[in-house]
C-alpha positions in Angstrom: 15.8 -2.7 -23.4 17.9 0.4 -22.2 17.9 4.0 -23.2 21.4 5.6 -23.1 22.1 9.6 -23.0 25.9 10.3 -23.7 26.6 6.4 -22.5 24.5 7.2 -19.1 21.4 5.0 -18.3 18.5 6.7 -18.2 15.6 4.7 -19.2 15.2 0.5 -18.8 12.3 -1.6 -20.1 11.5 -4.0 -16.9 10.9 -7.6 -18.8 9.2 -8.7 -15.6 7.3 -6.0 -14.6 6.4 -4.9 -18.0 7.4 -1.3 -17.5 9.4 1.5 -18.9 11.0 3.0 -15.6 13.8 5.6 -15.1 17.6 5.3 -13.6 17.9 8.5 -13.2 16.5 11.6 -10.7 16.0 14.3 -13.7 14.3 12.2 -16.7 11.0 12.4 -14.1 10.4 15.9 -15.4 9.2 14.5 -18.7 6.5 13.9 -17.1 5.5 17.3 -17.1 6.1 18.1 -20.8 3.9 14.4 -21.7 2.3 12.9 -18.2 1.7 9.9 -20.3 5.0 9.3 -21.0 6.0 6.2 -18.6 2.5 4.8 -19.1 2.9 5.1 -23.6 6.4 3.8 -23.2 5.9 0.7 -21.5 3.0 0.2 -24.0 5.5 0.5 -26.8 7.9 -1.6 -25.5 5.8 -4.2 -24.2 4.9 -4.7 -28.1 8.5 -4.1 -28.9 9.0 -6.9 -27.4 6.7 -9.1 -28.9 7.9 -8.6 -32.2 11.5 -8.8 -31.3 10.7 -12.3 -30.2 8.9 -13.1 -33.4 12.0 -11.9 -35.1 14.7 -14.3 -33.7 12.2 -17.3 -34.0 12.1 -16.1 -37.8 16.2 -15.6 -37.9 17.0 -19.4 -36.4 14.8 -20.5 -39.2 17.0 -18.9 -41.5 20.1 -20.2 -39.9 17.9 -23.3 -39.5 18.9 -23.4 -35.7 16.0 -24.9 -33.8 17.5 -25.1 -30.5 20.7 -23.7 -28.1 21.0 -20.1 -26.7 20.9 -17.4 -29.4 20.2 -13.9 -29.2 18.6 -11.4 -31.1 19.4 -7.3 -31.0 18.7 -4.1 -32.0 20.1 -0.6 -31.6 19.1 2.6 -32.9 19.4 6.4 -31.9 20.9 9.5 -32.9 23.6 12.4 -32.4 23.2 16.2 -32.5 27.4 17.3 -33.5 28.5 19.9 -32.2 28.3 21.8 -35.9 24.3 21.5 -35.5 24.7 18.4 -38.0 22.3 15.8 -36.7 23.2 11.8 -37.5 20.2 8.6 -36.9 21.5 5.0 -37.2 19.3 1.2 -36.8 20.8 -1.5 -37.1 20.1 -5.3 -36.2 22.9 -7.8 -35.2 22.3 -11.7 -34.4 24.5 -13.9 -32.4 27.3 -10.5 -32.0 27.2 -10.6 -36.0 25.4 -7.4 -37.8 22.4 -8.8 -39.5 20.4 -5.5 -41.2 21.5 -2.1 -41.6 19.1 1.3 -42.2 20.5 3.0 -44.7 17.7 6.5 -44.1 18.9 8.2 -47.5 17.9 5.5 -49.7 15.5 3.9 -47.5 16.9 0.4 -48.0 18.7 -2.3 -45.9 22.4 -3.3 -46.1 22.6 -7.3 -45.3 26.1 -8.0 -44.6 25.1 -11.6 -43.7 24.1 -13.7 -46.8 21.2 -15.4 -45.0 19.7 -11.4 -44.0 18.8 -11.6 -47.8 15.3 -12.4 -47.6 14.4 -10.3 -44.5 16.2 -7.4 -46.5 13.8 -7.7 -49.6 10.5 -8.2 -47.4 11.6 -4.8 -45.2 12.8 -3.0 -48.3 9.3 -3.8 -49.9 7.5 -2.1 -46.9 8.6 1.4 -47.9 5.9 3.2 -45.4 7.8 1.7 -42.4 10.8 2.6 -43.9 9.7 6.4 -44.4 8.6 6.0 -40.6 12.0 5.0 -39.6 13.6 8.3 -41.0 11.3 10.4 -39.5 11.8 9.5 -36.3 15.7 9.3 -36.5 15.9 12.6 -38.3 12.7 14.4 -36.6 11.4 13.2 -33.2 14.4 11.5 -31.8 16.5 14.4 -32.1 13.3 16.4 -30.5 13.2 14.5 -27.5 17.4 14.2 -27.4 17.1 18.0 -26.7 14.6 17.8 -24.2 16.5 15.0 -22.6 19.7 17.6 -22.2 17.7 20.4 -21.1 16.6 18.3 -18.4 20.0 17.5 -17.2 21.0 21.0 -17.3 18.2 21.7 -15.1 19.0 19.5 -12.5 22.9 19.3 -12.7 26.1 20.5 -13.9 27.6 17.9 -16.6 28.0 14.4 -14.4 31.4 13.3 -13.7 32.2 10.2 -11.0 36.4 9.6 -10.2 37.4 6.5 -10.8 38.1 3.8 -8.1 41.8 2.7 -8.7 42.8 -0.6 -6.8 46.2 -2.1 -7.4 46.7 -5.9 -7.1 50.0 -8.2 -7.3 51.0 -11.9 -7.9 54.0 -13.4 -8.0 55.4 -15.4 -11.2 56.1 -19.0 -10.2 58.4 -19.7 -12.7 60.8 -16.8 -12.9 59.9 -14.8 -9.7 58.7 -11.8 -11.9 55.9 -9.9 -10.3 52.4 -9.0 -12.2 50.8 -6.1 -10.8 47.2 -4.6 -12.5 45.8 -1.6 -11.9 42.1 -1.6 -11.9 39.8 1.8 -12.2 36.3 1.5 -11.8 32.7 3.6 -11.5 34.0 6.6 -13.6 32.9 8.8 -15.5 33.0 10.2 -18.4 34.0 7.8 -21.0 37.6 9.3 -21.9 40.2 8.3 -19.0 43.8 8.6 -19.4 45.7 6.1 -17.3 49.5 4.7 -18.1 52.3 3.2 -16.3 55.1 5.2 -15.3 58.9 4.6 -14.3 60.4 7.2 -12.4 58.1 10.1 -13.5 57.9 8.5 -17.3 55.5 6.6 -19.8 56.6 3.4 -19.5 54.9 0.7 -22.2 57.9 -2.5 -21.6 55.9 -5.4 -20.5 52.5 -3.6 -20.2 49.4 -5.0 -21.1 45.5 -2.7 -21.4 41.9 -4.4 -20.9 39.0 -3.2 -22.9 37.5 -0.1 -22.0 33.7 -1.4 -20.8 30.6 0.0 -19.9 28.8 -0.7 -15.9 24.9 -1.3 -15.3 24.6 2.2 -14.3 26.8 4.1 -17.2 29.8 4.0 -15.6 32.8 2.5 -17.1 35.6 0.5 -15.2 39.2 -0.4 -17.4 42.6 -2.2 -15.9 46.1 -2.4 -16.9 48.8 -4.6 -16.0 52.9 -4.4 -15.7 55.6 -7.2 -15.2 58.2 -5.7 -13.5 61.0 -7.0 -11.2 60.4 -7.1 -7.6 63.9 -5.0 -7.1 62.4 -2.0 -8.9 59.0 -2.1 -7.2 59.8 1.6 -5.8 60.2 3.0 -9.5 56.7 2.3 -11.0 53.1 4.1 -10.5 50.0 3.8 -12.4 49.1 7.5 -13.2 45.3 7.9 -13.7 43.8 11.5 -15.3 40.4 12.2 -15.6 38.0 14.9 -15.7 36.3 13.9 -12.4 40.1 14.1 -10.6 41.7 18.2 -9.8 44.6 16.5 -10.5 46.2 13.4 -11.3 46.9 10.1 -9.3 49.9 8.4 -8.7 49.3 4.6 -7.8 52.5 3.0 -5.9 52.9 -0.6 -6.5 51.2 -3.2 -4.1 53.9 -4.0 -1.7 54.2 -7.9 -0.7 52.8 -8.4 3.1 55.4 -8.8 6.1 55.7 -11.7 7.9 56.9 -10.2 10.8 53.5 -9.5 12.2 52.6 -13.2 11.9 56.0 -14.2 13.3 55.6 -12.3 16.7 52.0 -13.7 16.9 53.5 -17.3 17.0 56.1 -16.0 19.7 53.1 -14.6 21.8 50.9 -17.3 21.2 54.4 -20.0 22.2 54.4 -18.1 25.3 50.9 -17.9 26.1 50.6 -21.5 25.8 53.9 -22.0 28.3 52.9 -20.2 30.7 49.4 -22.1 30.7 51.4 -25.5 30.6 53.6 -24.3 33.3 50.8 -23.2 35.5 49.1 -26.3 35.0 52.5 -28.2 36.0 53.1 -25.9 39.8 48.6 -27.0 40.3 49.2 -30.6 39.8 52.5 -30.8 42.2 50.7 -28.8 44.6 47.9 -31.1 44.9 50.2 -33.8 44.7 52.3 -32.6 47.8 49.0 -32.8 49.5 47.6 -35.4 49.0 51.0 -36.9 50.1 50.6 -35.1 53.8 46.3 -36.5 53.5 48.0 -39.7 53.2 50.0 -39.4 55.8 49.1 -37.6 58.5 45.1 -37.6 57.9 44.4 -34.2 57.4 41.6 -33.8 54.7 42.8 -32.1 51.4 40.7 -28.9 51.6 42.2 -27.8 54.9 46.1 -28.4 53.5 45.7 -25.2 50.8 46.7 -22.3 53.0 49.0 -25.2 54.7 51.0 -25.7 51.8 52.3 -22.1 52.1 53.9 -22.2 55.5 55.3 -25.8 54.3 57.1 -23.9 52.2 58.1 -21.1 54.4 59.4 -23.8 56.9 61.7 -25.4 54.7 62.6 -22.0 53.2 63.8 -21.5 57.1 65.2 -24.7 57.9 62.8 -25.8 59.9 62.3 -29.5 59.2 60.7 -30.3 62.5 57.6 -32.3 61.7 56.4 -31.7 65.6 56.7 -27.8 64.7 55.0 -28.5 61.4 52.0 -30.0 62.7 51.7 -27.6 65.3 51.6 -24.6 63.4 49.0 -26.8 61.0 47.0 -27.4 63.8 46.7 -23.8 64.9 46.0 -22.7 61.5 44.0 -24.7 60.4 41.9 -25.0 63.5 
């Protein structure tokens, strides 16, 4: 159960904990006006809850569904207009359908569901709960809607988030026709203005618009899409206004990665792995060559290392002499 102030959350009901707590910093000061606030609330609720469940065990009966995943809910509130005019609503749905509807200036129910009939004449025959019900919609909940706004204004100037716009491509198989979507999230207010545009115009060819849909903390996150030609990539945005922007935002289109990055990382990495083979090649004829002149002439192997240089400065020189070899070896070496 969640308490909404101009589509922010500001109060949930904590089914585990059993607990009315707030989501927002400023709806502590009520505390000050009623310090039993949190403490009556989560009362309420708790037996809110109790009866909500007795209700949808009563409504399955009706439908005479005994078992599967159903759900059972409630909404109700009200509006102070801007011309002082005030406006208090309840209403039950089951399933996503509407079930019961308050109607507070007759004090009756409107069952738009056939099988709502017989809940309708047992809560229509309860007139005391339903005299209840308008006082509070028409009395005490606008009371505490006006306390609720003056403890905004206390705290804050009206809240405003920007949205987070992301911009994500793919590319048609069948045609080669690109599909890019435009996705805002975490703003705030409700009212957002976002279109695509082709060179500096609305553009509405081949665009398609999600749902406009509420987050856990009151923010609200949309999308839009385009399927465009990759040839005119350059001549689309997705412009975004909103009240939490000083001015508008131009989106460019996604552009496809370059391969040239990975392609010089393959010539690197070729290279890298040459020069380790060719290393590897120069070590083993080295320690071949030596082991040739161990097998030979008797030295041991770790004396020829620093040998093998001058074998190759003599034959660099001409010098071929094995006598001359094997003396400057020996006094080397020694």
């Amino acid at each position: 159960m969640m308490g909404y102030l101009d589509g922010q959350l500001i109060t949930y009901y904590d089914s585990q904990k059993k607990e009315k707590i707030p989501k927002v910093s400023w709806m502590k000061e009520v505390e000050k006006d009623d310090p039993d606030y949190w403490k009556d609330g989560s009362n309420i609720l708790r037996a809110t809850e109790q009866v909500l469940q007795e209700d949808l065990r009563n409504v399955q009966h009706r439908y005479k569904q005994y078992r599967g995943f159903h759900i059972w809910q409630t909404a109700y509130g009200c509006e102070l207009r801007g011309n002082r005019s005030i406006r208090g609503y309840s209403q039950y749905g089951y399933d996503g359908r509407s079930f019961l509807i308050f109607n507070k200036d007759t004090l009756s129910w409107v069952a738009p569901d056939p099988q709502a009939q017989i809940t309708k004449m047992n809560w229509d025959a309860n007139l005391r709960w339903s005299q209840r019900n308008k006082l509070y919609l028409e009395e005490e909940c606008i009371e505490w809607l006006k306390k609720y706004l003056s403890y905004r204004r206390k705290e804050m100037l009206p809240w405003t988030e920007p949205p987070v716009v992301t911009m994500t491509r793919r590319t048609e198989v069948e045609d080669g026709m690109e599909t890019h979507i435009c996705r805002l999230d975490g703003f705030y207010p409700r009212e957002i203005d976002a279109s695509w545009r082709r060179d500096g115009e609305v553009w509405l060819e081949e665009t398609f618009h999600g749902s406009l849909v509420p987050n856990a903390d009151g923010t609200y996150h949309y999308w839009l899409s385009i399927q465009i030609d990759p040839k005119e990539r350059g001549r689309y945005r997705c412009h975004v206004e909103h009240d939490s922007l000083q001015e508008p935002l131009d989106m460019a289109l996604k552009e496809p990665k370059s391969n040239l990055g990975i392609l010089i990382g393959c010539v690197v990495a070729a290279l890298v792995l040459a020069s380790v083979f060719a290393g590897i090649l120069v070590f083993f004829s080295k320690y071949l060559f030596l082991r040739v002149i161990e097998g030979r002439w008797g030295i041991p192997l770790k004396s020829l290392s620093l040998g093998a240089f001058f074998w190759a400065s003599f034959r660099n020189c001409g010098c071929c002499n094995t006598g001359a070899l094997m003396s400057a070896l020996g006094v080397i070496l020694r």
